[in-house]
C-alpha positions as CSV (number, residue, x, y, z in Angstrom):
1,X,67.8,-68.0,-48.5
2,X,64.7,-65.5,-48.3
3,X,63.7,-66.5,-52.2
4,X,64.1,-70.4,-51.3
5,X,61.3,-70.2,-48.0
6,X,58.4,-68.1,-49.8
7,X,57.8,-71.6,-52.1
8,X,57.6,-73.6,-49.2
9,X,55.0,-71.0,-47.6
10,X,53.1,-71.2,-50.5
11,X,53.2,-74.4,-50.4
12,X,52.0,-75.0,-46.9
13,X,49.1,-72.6,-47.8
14,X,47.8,-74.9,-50.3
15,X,47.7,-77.7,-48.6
16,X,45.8,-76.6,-45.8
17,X,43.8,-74.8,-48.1
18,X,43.1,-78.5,-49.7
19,X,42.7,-80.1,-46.7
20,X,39.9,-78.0,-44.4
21,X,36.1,-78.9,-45.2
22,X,33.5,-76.8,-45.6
23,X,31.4,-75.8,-42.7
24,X,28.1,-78.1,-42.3
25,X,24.6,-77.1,-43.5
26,X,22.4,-75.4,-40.7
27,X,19.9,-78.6,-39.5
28,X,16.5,-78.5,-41.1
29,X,13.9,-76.8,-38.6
30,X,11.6,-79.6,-37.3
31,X,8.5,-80.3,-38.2
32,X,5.8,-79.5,-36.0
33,X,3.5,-82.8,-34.8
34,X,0.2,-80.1,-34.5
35,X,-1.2,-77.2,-35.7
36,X,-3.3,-75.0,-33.7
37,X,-5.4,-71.6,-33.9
38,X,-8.6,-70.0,-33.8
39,X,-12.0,-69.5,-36.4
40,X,-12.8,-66.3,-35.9
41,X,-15.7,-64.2,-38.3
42,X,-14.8,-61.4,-40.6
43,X,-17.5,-59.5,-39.2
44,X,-19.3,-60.3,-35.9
45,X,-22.5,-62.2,-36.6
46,X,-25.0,-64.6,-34.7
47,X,-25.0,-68.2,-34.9
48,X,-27.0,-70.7,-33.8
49,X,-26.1,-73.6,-31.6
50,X,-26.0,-76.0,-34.6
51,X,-23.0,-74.2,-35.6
52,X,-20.1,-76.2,-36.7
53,X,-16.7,-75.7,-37.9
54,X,-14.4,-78.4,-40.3
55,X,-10.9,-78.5,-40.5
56,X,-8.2,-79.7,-42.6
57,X,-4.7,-79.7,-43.1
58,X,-4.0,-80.9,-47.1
59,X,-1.3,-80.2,-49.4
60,X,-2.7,-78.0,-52.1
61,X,-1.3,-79.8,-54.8
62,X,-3.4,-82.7,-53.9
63,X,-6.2,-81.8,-51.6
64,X,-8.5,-84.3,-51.9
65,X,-6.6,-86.3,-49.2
66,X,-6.2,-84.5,-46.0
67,X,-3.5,-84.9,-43.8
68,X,-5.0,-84.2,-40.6
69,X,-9.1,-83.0,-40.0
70,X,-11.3,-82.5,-37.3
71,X,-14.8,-81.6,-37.1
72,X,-15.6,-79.1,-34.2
73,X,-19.6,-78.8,-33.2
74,X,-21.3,-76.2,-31.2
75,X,-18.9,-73.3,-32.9
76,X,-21.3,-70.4,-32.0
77,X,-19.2,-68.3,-30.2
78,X,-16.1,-67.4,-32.1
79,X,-12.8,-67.2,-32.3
80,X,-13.4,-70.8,-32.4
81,X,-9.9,-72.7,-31.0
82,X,-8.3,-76.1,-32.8
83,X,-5.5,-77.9,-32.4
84,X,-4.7,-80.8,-34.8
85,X,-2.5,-83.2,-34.3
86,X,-0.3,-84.5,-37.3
87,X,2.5,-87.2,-38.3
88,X,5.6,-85.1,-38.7
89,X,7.0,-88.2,-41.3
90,X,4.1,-87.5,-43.7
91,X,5.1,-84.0,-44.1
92,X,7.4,-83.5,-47.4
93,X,9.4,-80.2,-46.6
94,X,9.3,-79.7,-50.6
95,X,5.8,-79.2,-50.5
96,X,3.3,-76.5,-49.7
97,X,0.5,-77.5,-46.6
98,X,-2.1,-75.3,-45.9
99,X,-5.1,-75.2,-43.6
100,X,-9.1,-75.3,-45.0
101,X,-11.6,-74.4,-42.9
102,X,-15.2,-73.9,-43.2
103,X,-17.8,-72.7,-40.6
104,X,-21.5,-74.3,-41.5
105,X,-24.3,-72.8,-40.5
106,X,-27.7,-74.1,-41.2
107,X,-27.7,-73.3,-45.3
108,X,-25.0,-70.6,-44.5
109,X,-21.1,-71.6,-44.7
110,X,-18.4,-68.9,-43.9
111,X,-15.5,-69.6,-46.0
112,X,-11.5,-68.2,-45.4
113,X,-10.5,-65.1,-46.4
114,X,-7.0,-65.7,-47.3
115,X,-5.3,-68.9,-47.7
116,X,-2.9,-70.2,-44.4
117,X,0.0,-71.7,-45.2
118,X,1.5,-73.8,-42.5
119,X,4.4,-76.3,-41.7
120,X,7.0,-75.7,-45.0
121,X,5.8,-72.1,-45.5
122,X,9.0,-69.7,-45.5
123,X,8.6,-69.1,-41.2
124,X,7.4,-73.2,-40.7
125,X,4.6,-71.9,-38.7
126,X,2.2,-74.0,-36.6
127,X,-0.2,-71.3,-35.3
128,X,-2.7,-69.8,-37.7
129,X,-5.6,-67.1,-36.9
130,X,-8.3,-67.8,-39.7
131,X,-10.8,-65.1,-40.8
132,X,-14.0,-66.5,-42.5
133,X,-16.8,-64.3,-44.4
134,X,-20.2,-65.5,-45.0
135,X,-20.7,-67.1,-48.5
136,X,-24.0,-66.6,-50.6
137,X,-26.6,-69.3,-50.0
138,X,-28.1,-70.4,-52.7
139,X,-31.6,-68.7,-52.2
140,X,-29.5,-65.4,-52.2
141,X,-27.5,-66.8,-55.5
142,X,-30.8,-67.4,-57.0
143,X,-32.6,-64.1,-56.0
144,X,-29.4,-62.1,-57.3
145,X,-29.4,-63.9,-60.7
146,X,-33.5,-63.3,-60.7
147,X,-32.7,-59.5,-60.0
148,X,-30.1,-59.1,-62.4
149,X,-32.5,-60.9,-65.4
150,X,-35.2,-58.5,-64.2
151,X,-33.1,-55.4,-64.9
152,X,-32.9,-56.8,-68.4
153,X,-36.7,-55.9,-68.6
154,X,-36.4,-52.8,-70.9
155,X,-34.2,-54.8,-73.8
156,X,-38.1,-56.7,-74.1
157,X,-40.5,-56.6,-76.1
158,X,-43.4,-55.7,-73.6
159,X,-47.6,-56.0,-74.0
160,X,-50.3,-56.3,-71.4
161,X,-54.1,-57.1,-71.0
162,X,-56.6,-56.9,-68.1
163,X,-59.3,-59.3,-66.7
164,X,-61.4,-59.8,-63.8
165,X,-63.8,-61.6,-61.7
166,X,-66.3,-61.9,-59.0
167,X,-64.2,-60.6,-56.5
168,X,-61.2,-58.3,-58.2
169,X,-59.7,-56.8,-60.9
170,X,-56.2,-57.5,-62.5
171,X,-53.6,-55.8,-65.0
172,X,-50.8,-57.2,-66.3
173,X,-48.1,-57.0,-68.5
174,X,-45.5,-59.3,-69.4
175,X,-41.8,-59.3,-71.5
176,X,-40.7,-61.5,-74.1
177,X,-37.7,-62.2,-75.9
178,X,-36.9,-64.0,-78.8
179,X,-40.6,-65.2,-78.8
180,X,-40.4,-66.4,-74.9
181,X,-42.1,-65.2,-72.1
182,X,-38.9,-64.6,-69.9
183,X,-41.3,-62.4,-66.7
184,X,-45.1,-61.3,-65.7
185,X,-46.3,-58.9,-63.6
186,X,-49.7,-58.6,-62.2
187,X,-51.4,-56.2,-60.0
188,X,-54.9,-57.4,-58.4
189,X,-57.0,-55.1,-56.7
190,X,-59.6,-56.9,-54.4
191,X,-63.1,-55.3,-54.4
192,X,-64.4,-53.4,-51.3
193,X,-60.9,-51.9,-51.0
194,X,-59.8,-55.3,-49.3
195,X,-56.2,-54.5,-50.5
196,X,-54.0,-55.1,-53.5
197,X,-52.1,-58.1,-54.2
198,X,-48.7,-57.4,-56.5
199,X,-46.9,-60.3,-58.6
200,X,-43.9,-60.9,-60.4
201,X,-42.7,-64.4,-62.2
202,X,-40.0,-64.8,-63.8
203,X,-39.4,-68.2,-65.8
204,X,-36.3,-70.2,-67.3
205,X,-36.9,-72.7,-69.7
206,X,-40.3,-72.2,-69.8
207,X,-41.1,-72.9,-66.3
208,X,-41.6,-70.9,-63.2
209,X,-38.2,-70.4,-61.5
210,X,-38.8,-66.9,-59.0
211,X,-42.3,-65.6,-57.4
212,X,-42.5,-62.5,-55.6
213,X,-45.2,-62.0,-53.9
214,X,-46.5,-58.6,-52.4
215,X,-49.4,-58.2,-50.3
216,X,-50.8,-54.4,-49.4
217,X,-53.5,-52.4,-47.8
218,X,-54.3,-50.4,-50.5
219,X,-52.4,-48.8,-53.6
220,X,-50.6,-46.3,-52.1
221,X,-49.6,-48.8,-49.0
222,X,-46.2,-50.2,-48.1
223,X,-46.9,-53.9,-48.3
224,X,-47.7,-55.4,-44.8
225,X,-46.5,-59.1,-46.7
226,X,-43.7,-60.4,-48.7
227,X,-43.6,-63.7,-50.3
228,X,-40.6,-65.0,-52.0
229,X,-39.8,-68.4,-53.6
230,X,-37.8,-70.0,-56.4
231,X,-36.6,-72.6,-57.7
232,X,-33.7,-73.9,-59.2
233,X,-33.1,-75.8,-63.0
234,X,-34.0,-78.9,-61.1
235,X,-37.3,-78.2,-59.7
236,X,-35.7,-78.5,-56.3
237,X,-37.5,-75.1,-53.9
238,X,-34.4,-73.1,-53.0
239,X,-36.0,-69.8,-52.2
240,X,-38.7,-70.0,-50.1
241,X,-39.1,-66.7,-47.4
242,X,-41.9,-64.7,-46.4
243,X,-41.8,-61.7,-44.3
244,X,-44.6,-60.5,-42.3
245,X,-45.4,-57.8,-39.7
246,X,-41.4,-57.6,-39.5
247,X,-41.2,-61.2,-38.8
248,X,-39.1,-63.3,-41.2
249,X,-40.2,-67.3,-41.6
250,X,-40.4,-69.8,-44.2
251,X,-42.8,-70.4,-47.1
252,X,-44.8,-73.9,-46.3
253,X,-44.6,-76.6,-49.3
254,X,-48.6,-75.8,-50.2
255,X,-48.1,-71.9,-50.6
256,X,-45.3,-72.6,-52.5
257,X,-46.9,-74.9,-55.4
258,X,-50.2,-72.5,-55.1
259,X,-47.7,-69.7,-56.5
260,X,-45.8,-72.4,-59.0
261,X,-49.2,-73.2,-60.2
262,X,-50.6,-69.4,-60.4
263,X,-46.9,-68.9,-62.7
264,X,-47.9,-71.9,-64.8
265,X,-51.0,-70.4,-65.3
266,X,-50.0,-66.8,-66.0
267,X,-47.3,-68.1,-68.7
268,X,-49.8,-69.9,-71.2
269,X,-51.9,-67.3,-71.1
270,X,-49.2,-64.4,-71.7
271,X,-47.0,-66.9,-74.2
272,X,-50.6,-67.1,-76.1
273,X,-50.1,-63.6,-76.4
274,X,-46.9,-62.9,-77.3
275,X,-46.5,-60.3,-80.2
276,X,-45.6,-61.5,-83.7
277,X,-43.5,-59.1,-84.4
């Protein structure tokens, strides 16, 4: 009797084995219909009331077509607070969303440190703090490629030469490579101890492209005067600063071609010049 019940148990197990379904999936989390945060500067800095910060939400497979941006103006006091509203049926959860943002400033723009992943990243989230750092502008870009060709100086072949006028005397030397004048430098003293004037112009493709400008008491004297300008491989003025008596401004459109022109000038008569060998 005992052997004849243990198949039928067996049995019995089976079949409700077979017959019970497997527990349902967890629901998909929900996709959020905004995302909000703050704009907030790596490192506390003044900005002006033309300040403005742009947002977007894209997918970065394809970000040239955003799914939600704003534009926020008067951004000069950070953390800077957003809140974007989006279409929760345009979201694919198989797909990575992210937030750009990008704080303008004049010439200046202040770009994210990190990416921010929102929406389908791992925790769905819908609340982002964004750091931004300031990027170069291109006068700094400029100036920094200008000082790293000027440290370059002593792999040139160097010569020099002297003239002078009514009013002053100058020496100069410049440095050539390959048979191109690639920098000048000149140092004019004005007569009556009326102070010294200090230049040097570097070129690219045989035309000006960075002036600095130094203007001095005397010899031994800090300069009371700094002019910088440049420009880039189109001709366009990027650079164009001057700092006097502590005061930073802006190089006028006339002082800035009277130093092009001075270049031009200095670069025939140095590349008439340049050693043979």
């Amino acid at each position: 009797m005992r052997l004849s019940i243990l198949p039928a148990l067996l049995a019995l197990v089976t079949l409700v084995g077979c017959t019970s379904s497997p527990p349902p999936p967890p629901p998909a989390p929900q996709i959020p219909s905004n995302v909000r945060g703050t704009v907030m500067l790596r490192e506390p800095r003044e900005l002006s009331n033309q300040a403005r910060v742009e947002l977007r939400i894209v997918d970065v497979q394809q970000t040239a077509t955003p799914l939600a941006q704003i534009v926020i103006p008067n951004a000069n006091r950070p953390p800077i607070p957003f809140d974007m509203p989006i279409d929760p049926k345009q979201i694919d959860p198989r797909r990575t969303y992210a937030v750009e943002a990008v704080l303008i400033d004049g010439e200046r723009r202040y770009l994210p440190v990190l990416q921010y992943p929102v929406l389908t990243n791992p925790a769905h989230t819908s609340s982002v703090q964004i750091v931004v750092a300031p990027e170069p502008t291109p006068a700094e870009k400029l100036f920094d490629a200008y000082k790293q060709a000027y440290a370059q100086i002593g792999t040139m072949k160097q010569f020099n030469g002297t003239s002078s006028d009514e009013t002053s005397s100058t020496a100069w030397d410049a440095f050539a490579s390959n048979g191109k004048v690639r920098l000048v430098r000149e140092i004019t003293d004005l007569d009556n101890d009326k102070g010294r004037i200090s230049l040097k112009m570097a070129y690219q493709n045989d035309k000006p492209w960075v002036v600095v400008r130094e203007e001095s008491a005397n010899p031994d004297a800090h300069p009371f005067a700094v002019t910088r300008v440049g420009w880039d491989e189109n001709g366009q003025l990027v650079l164009k600063e001057k700092l006097a008596s502590g005061q930073l401004g802006e190089v006028t459109p006339q002082e800035a071609k009277s130093l092009y022109d001075h270049a031009v000038k200095a670069f025939a008569m140095a590349s008439a010049r340049v050693p043979k060998r």
